[in-house]
PDB file as gemmi writes it, atoms N, CA and C in Angstrom:
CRYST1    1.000    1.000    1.000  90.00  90.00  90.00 P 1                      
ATOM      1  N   UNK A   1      52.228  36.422  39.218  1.00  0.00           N  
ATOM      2  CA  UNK A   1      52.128  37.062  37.923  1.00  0.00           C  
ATOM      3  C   UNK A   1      51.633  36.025  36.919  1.00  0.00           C  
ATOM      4  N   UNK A   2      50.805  36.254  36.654  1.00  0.00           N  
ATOM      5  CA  UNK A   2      50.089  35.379  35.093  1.00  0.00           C  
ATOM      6  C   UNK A   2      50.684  35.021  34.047  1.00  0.00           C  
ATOM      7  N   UNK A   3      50.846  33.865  33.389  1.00  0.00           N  
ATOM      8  CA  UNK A   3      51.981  33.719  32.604  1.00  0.00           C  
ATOM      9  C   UNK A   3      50.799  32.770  31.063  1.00  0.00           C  
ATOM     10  N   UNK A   4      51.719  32.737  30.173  1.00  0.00           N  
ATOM     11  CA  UNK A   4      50.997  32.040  28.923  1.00  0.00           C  
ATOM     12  C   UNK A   4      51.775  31.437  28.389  1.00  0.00           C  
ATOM     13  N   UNK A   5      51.307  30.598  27.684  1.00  0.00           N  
ATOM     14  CA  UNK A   5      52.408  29.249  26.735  1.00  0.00           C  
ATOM     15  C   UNK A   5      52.225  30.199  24.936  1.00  0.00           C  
ATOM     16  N   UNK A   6      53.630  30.434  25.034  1.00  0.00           N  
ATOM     17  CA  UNK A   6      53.849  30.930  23.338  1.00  0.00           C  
ATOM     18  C   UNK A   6      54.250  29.880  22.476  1.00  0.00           C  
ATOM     19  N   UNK A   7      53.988  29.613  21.506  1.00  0.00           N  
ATOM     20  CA  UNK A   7      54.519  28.406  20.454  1.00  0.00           C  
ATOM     21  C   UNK A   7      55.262  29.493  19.478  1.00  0.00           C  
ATOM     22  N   UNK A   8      56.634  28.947  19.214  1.00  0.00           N  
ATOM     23  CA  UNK A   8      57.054  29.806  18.356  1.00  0.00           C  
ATOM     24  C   UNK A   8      57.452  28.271  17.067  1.00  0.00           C  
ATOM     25  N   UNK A   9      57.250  28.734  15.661  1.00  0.00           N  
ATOM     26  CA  UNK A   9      57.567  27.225  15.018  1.00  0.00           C  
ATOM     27  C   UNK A   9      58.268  27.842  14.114  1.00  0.00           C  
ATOM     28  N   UNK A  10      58.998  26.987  13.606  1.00  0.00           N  
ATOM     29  CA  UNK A  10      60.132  27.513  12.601  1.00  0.00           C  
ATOM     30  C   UNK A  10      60.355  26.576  11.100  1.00  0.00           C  
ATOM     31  N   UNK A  11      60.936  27.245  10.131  1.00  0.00           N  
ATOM     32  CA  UNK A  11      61.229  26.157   9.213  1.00  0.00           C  
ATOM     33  C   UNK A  11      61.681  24.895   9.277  1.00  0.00           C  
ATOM     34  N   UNK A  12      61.084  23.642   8.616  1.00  0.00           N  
ATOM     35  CA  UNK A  12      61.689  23.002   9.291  1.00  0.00           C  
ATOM     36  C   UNK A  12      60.865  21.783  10.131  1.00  0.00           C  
ATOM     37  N   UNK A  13      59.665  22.097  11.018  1.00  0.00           N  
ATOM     38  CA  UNK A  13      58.827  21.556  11.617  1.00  0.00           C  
ATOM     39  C   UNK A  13      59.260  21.432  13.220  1.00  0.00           C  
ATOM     40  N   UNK A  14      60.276  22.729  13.209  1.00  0.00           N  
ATOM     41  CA  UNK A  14      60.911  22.798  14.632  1.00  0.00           C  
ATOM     42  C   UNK A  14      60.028  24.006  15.698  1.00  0.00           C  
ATOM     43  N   UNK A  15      59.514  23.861  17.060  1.00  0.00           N  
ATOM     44  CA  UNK A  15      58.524  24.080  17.253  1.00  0.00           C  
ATOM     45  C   UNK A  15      59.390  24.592  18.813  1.00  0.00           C  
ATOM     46  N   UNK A  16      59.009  25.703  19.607  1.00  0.00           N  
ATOM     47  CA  UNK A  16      59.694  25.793  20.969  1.00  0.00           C  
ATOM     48  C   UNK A  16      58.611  26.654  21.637  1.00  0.00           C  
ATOM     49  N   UNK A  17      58.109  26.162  22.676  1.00  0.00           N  
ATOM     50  CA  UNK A  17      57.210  26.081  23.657  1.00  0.00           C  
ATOM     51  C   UNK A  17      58.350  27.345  24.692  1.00  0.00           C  
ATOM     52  N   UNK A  18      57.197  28.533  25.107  1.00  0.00           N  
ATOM     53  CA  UNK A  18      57.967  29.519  26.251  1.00  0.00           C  
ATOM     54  C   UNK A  18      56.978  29.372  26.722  1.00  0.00           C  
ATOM     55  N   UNK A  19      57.469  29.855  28.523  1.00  0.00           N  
ATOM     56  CA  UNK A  19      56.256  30.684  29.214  1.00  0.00           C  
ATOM     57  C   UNK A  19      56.651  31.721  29.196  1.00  0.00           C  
ATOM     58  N   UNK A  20      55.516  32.600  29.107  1.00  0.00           N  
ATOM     59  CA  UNK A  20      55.827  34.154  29.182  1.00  0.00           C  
ATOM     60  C   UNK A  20      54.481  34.979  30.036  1.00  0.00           C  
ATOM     61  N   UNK A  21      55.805  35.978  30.408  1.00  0.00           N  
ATOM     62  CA  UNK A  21      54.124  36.846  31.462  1.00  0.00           C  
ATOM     63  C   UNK A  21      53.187  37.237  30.487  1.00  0.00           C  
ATOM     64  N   UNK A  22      51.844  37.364  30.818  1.00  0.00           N  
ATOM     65  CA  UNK A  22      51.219  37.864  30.341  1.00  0.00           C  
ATOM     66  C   UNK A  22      51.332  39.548  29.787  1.00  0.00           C  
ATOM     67  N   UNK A  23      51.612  39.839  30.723  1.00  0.00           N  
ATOM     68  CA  UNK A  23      51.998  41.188  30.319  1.00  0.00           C  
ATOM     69  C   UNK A  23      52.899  41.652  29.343  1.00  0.00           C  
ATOM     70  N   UNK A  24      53.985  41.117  28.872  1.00  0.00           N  
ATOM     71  CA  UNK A  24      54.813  40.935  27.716  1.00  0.00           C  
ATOM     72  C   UNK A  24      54.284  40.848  26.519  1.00  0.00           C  
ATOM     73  N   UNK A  25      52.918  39.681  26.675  1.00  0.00           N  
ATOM     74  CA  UNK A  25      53.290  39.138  25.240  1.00  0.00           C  
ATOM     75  C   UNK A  25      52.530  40.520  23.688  1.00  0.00           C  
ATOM     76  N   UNK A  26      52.206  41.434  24.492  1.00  0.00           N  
ATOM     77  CA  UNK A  26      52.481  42.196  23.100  1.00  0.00           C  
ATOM     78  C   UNK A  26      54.169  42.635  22.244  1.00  0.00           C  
ATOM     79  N   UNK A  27      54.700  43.080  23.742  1.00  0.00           N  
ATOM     80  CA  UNK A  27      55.961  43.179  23.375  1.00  0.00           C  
ATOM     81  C   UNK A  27      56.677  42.481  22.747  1.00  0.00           C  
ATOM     82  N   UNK A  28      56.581  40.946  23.052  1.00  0.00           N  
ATOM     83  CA  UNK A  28      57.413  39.849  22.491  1.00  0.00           C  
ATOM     84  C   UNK A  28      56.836  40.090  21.057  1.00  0.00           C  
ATOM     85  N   UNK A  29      55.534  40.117  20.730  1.00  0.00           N  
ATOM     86  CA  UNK A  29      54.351  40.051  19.092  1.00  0.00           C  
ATOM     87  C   UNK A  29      55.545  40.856  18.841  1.00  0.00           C  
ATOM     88  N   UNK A  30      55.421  41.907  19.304  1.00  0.00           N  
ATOM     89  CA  UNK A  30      56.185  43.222  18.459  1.00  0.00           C  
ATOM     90  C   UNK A  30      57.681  43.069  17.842  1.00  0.00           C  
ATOM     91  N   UNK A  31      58.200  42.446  18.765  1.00  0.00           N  
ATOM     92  CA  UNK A  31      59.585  41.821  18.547  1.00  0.00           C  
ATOM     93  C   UNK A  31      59.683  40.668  17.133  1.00  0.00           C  
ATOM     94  N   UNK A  32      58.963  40.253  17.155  1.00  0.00           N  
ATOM     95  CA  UNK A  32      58.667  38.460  16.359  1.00  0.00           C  
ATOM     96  C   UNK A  32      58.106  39.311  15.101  1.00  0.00           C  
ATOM     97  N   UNK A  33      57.132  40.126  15.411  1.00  0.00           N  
ATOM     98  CA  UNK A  33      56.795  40.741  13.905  1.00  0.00           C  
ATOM     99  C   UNK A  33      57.605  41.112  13.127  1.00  0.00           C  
ATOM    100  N   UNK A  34      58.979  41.784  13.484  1.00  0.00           N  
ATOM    101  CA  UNK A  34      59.735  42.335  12.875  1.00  0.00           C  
ATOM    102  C   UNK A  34      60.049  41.816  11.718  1.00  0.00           C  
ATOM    103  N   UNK A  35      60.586  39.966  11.829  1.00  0.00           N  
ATOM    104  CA  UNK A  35      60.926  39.427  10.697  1.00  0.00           C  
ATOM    105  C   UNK A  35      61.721  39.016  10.144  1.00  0.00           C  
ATOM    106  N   UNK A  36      63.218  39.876  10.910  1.00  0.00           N  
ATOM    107  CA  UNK A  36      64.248  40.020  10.531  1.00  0.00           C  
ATOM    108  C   UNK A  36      65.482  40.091  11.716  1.00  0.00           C  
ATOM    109  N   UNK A  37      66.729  39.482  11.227  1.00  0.00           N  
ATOM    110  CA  UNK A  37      67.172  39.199  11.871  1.00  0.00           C  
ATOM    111  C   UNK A  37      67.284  38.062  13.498  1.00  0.00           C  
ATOM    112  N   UNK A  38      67.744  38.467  14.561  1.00  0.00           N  
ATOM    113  CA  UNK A  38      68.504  37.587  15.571  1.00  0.00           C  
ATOM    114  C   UNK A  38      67.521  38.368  16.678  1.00  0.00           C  
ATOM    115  N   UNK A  39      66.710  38.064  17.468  1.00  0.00           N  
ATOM    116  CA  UNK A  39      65.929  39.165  18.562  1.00  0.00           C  
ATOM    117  C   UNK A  39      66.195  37.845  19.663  1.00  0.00           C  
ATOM    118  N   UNK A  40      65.998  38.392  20.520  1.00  0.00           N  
ATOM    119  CA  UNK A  40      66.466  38.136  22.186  1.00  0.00           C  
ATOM    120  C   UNK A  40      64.860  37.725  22.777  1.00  0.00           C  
ATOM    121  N   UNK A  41      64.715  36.335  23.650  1.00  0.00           N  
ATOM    122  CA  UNK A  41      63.356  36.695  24.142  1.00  0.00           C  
ATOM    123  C   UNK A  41      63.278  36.012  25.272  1.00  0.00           C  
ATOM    124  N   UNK A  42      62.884  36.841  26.731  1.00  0.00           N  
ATOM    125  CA  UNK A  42      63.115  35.791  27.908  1.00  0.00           C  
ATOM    126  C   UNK A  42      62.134  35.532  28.270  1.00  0.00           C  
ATOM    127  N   UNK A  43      61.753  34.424  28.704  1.00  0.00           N  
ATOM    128  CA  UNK A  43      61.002  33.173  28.823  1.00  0.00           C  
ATOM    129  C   UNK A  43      61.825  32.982  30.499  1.00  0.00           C  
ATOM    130  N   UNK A  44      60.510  32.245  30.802  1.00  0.00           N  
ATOM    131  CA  UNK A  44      60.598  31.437  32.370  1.00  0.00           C  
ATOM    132  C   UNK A  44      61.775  30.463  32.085  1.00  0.00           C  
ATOM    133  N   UNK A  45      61.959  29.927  31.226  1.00  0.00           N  
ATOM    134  CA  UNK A  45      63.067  28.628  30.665  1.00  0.00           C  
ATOM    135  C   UNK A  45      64.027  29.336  30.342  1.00  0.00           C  
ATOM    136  N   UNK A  46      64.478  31.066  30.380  1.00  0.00           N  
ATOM    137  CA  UNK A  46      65.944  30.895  30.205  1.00  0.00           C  
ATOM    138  C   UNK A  46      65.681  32.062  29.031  1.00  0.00           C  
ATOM    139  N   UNK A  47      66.686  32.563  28.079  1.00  0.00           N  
ATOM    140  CA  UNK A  47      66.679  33.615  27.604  1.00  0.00           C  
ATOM    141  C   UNK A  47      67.021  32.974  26.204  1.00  0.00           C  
ATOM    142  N   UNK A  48      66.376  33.239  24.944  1.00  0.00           N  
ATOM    143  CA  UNK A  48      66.375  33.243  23.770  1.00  0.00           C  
ATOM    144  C   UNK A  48      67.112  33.495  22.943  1.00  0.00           C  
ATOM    145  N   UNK A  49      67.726  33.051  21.999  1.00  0.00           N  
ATOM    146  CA  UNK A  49      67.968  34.365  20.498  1.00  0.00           C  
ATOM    147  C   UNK A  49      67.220  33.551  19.519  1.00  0.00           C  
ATOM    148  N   UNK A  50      66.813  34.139  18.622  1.00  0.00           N  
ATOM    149  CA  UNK A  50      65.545  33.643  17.834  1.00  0.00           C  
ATOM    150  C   UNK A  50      66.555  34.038  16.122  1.00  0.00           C  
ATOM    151  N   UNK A  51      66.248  32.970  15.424  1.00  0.00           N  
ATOM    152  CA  UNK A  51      66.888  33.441  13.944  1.00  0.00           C  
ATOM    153  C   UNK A  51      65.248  33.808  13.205  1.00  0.00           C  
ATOM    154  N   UNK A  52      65.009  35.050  12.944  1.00  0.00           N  
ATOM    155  CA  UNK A  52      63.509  35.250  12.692  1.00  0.00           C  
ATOM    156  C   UNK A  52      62.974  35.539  11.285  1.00  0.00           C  
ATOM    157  N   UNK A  53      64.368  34.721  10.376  1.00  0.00           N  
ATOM    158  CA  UNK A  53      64.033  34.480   8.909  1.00  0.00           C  
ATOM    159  C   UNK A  53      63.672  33.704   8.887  1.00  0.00           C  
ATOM    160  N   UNK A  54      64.039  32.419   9.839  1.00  0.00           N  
ATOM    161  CA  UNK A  54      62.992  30.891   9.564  1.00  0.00           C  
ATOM    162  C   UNK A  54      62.240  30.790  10.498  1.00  0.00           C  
ATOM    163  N   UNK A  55      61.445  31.995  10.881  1.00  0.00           N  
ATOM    164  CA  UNK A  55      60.042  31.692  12.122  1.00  0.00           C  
ATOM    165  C   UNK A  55      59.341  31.759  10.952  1.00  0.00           C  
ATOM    166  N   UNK A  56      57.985  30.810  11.269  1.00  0.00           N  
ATOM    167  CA  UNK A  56      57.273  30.834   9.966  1.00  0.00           C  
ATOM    168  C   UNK A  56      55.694  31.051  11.157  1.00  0.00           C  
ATOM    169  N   UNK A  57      55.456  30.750  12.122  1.00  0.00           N  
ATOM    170  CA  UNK A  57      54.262  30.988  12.773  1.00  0.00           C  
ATOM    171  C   UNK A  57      54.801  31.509  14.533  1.00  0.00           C  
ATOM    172  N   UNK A  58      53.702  31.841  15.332  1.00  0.00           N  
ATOM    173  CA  UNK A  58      53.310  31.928  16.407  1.00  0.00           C  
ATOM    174  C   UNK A  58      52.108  31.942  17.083  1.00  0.00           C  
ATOM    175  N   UNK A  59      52.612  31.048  18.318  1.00  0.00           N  
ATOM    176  CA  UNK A  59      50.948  30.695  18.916  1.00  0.00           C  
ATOM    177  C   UNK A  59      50.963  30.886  20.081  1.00  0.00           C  
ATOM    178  N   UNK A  60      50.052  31.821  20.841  1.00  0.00           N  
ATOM    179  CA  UNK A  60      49.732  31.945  21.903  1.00  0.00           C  
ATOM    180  C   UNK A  60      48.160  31.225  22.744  1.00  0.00           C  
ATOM    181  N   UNK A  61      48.550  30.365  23.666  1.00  0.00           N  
ATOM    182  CA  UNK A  61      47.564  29.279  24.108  1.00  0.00           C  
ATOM    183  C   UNK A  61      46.610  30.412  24.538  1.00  0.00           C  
ATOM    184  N   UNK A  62      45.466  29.997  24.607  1.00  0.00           N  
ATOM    185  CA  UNK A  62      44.294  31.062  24.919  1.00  0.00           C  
ATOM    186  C   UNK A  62      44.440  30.946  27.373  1.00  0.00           C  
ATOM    187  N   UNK A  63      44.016  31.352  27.513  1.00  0.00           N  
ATOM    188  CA  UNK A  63      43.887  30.992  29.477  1.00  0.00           C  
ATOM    189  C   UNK A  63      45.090  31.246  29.730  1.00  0.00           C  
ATOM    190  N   UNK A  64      45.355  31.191  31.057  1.00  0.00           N  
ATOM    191  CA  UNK A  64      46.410  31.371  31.905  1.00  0.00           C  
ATOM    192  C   UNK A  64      47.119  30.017  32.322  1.00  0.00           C  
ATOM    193  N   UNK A  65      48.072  30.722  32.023  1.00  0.00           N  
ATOM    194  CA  UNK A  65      49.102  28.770  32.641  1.00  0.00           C  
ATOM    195  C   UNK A  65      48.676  28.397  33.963  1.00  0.00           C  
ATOM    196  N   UNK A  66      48.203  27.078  34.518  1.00  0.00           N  
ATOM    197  CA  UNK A  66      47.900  26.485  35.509  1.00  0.00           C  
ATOM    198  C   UNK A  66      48.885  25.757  36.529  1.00  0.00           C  
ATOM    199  N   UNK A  67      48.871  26.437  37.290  1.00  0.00           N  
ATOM    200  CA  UNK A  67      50.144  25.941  38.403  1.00  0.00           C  
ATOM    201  C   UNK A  67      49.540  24.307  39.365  1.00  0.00           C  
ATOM    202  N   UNK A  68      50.355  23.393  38.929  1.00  0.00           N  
ATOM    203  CA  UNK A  68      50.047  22.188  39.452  1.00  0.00           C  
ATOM    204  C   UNK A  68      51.020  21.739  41.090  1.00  0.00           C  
ATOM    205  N   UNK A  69      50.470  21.727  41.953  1.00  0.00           N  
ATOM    206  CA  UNK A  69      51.866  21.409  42.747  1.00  0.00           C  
ATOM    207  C   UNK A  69      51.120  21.077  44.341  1.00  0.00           C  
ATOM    208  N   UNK A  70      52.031  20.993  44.949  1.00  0.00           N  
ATOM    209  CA  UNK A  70      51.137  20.832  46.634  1.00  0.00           C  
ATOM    210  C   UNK A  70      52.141  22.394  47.590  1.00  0.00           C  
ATOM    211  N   UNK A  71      50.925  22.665  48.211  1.00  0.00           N  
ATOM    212  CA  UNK A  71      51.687  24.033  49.252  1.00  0.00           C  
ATOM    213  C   UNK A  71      51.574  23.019  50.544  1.00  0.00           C  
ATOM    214  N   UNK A  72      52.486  23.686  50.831  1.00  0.00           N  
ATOM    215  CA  UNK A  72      52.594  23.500  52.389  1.00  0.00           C  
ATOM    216  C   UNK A  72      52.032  24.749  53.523  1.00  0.00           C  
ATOM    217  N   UNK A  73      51.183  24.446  54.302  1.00  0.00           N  
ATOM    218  CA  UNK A  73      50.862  25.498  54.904  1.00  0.00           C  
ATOM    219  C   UNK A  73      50.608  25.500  56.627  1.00  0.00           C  
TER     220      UNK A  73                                                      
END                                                                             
């Protein structure tokens, strides 16, 4: 499954890097747009709560996350 690097940055100059499926990330937009309040967001790293009065940006890396590693075959 295809995944993307979200930058979420906050007041502050505090900055948190997710992976997220591709397929999500409208859903997550939709979530983050809101604005308000405490929203929930799971990420490959584990599951979120977001305070989304001091999100001040979001960035989604353009390409697909690149899997680095050795297979065995």
């Amino acid at each position: 499954m295809p995944s993307r690097h979200l930058e979420v940055g906050f007041e502050g100059g505090s900055v948190l890097r997710l992976t997220v499926p591709e397929e999500r990330l409208g859903d997550i937009s939709a979530v983050l747009a809101d604005g308000s309040g405490w929203k929930t967001i799971d990420a490959e790293e584990g599951e979120y709560r977001l305070n989304l009065g001091k999100l001040l940006y979001t960035r989604v890396e353009p390409g697909e996350v690149s899997q680095v590693g050795f297979g065995g075959g």
